[in-house]
Backbone as a chain_set.jsonl record, in Angstrom:
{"seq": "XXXXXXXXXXXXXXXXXXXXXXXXXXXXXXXXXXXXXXXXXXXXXXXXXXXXXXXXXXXXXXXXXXXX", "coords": {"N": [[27.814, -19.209, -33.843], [27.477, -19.039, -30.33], [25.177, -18.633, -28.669], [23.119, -18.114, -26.476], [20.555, -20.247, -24.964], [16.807, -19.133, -25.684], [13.952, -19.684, -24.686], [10.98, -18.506, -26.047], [11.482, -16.953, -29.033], [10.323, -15.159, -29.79], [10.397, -13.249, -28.284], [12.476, -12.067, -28.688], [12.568, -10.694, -30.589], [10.548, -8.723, -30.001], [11.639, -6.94, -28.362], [13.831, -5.833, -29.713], [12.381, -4.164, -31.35], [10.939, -3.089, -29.492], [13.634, -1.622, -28.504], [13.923, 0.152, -30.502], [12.296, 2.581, -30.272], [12.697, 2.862, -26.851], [13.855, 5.22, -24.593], [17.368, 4.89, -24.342], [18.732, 2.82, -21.661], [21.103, 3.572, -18.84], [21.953, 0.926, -17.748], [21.291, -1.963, -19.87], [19.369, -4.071, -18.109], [17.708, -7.157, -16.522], [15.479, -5.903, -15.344], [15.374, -3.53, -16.861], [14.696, -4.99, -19.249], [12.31, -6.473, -18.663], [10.564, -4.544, -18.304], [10.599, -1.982, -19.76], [11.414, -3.114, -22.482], [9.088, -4.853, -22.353], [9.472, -7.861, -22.359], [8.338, -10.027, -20.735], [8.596, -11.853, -17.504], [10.3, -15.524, -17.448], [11.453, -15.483, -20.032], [12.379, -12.548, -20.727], [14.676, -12.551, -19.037], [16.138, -14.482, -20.245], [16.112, -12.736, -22.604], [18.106, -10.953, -21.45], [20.433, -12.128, -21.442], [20.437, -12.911, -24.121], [20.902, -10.226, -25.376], [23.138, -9.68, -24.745], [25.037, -11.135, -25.664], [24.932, -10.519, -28.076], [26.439, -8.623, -28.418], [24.905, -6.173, -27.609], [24.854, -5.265, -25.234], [27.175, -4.563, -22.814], [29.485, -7.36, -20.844], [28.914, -5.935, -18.291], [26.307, -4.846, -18.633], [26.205, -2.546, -19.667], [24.831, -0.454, -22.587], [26.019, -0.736, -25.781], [28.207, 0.517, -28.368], [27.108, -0.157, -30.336], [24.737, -1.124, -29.696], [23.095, 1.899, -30.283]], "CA": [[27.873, -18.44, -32.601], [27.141, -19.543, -29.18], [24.251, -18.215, -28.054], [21.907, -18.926, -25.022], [19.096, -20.544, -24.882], [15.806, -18.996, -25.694], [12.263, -20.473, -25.031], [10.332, -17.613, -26.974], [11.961, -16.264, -29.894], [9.401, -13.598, -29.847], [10.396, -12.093, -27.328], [13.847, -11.617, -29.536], [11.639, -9.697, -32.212], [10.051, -7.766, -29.102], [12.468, -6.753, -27.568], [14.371, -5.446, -30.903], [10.979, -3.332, -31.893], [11.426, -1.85, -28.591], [14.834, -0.325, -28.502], [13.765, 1.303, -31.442], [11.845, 3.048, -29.286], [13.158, 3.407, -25.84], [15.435, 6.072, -24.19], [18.949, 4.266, -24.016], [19.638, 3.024, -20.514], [22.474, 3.125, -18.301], [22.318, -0.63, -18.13], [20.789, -3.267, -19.888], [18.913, -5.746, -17.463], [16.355, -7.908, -16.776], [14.461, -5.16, -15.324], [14.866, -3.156, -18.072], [13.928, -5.693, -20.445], [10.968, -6.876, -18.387], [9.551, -3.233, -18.147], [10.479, -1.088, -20.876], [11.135, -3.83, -23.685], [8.07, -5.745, -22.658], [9.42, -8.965, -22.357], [8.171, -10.489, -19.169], [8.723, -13.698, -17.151], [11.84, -15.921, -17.828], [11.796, -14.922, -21.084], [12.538, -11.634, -20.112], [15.826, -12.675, -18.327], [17.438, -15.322, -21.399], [16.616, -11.967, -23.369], [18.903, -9.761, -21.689], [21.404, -12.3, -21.928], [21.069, -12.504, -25.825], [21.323, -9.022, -26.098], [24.487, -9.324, -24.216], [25.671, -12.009, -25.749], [25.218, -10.227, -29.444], [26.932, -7.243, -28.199], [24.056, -4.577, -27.859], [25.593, -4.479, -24.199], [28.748, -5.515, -22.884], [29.013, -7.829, -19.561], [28.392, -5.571, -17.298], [25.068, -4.662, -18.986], [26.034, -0.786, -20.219], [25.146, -0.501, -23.739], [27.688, -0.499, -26.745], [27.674, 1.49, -29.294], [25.831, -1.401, -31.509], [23.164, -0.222, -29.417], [22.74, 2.991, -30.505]], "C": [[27.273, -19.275, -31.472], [26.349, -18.741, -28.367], [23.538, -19.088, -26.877], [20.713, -18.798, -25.489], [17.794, -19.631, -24.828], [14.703, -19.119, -26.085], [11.224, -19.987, -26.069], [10.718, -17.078, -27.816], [11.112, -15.017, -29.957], [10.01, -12.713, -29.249], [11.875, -11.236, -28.052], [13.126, -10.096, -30.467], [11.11, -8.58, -30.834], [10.745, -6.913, -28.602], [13.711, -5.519, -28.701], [13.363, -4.018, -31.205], [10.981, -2.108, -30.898], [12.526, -0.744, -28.11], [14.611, 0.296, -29.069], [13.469, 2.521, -30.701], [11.75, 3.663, -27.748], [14.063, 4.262, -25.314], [16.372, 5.024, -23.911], [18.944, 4.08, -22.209], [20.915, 2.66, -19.437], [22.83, 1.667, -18.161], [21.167, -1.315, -18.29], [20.507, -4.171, -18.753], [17.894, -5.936, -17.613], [15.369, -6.897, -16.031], [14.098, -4.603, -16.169], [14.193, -3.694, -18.894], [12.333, -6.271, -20.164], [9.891, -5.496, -18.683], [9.721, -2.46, -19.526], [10.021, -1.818, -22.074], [10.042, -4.433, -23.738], [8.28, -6.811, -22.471], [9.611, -9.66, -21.198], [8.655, -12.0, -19.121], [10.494, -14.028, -17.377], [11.97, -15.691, -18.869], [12.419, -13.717, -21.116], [14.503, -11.879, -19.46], [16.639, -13.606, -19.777], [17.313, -14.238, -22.426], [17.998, -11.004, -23.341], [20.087, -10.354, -21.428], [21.885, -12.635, -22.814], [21.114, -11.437, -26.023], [22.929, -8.686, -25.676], [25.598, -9.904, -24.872], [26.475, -11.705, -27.853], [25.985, -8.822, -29.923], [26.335, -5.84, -28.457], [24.465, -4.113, -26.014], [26.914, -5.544, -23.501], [28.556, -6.179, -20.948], [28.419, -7.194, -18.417], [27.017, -4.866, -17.691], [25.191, -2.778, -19.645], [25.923, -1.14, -21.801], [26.353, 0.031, -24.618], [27.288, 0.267, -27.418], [27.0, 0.992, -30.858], [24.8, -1.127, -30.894], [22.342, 0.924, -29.795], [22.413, 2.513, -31.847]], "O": [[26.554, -20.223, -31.787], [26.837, -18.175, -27.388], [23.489, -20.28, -26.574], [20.046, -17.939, -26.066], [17.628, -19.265, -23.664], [14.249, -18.894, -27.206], [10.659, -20.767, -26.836], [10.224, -15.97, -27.606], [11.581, -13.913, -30.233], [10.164, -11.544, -29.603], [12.165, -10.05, -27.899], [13.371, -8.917, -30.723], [11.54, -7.436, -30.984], [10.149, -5.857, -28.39], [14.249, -4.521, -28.221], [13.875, -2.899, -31.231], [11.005, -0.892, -31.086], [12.438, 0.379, -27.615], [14.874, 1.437, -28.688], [14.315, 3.398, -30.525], [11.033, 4.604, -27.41], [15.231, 4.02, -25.615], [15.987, 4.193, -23.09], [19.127, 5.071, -21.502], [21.499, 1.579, -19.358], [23.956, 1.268, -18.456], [20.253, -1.433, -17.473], [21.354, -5.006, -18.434], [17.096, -5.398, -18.379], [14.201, -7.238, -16.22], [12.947, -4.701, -16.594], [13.183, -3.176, -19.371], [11.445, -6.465, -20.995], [8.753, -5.516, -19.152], [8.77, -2.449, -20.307], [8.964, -1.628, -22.677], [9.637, -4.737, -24.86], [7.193, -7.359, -22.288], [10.7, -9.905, -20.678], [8.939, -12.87, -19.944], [11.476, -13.288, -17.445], [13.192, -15.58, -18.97], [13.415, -13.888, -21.82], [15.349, -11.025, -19.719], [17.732, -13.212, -20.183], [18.152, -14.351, -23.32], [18.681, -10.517, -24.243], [21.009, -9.586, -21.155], [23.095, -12.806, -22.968], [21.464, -11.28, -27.192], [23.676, -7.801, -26.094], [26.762, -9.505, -24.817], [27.43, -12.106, -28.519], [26.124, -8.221, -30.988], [26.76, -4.855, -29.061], [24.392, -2.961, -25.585], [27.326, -6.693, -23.66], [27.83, -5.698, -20.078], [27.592, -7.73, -17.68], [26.617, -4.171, -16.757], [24.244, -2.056, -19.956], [26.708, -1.938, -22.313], [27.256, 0.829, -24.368], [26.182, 0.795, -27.303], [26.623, 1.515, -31.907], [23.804, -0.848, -31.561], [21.118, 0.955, -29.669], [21.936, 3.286, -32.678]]}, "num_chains": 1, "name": "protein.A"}
């Protein structure tokens, strides 16, 4: 697969731990992911384009139903 680049893998695992957890929202972004998921900084931003990229939301950032 062709994934993007990311500096922290943690933040992969973080970020994962937290959907568990969060209300669903209307779109995936890097706000979301900075605030709800936790994963700040630029890390924070190459997350929410591996979650995009693994299809938990689709380009325009709405989640799929691999999200749920």
């Amino acid at each position: 697969a062709n994934l993007p680049y990311v500096t922290a893998p943690g933040g992969i695992t973080k970020a994962i731990e937290n959907i568990k957890i969060a209300a669903k929202p209307e779109k995936v972004s890097g706000d979301f992911v900075k605030e709800m998921l936790k994963v700040k900084g630029g890390s924070g931003d190459q997350v929410t384009s591996f979650l995009k990229k693994i299809g938990l939301a689709d380009a325009s950032g709405s989640p799929t139903e691999l999200y749920n």
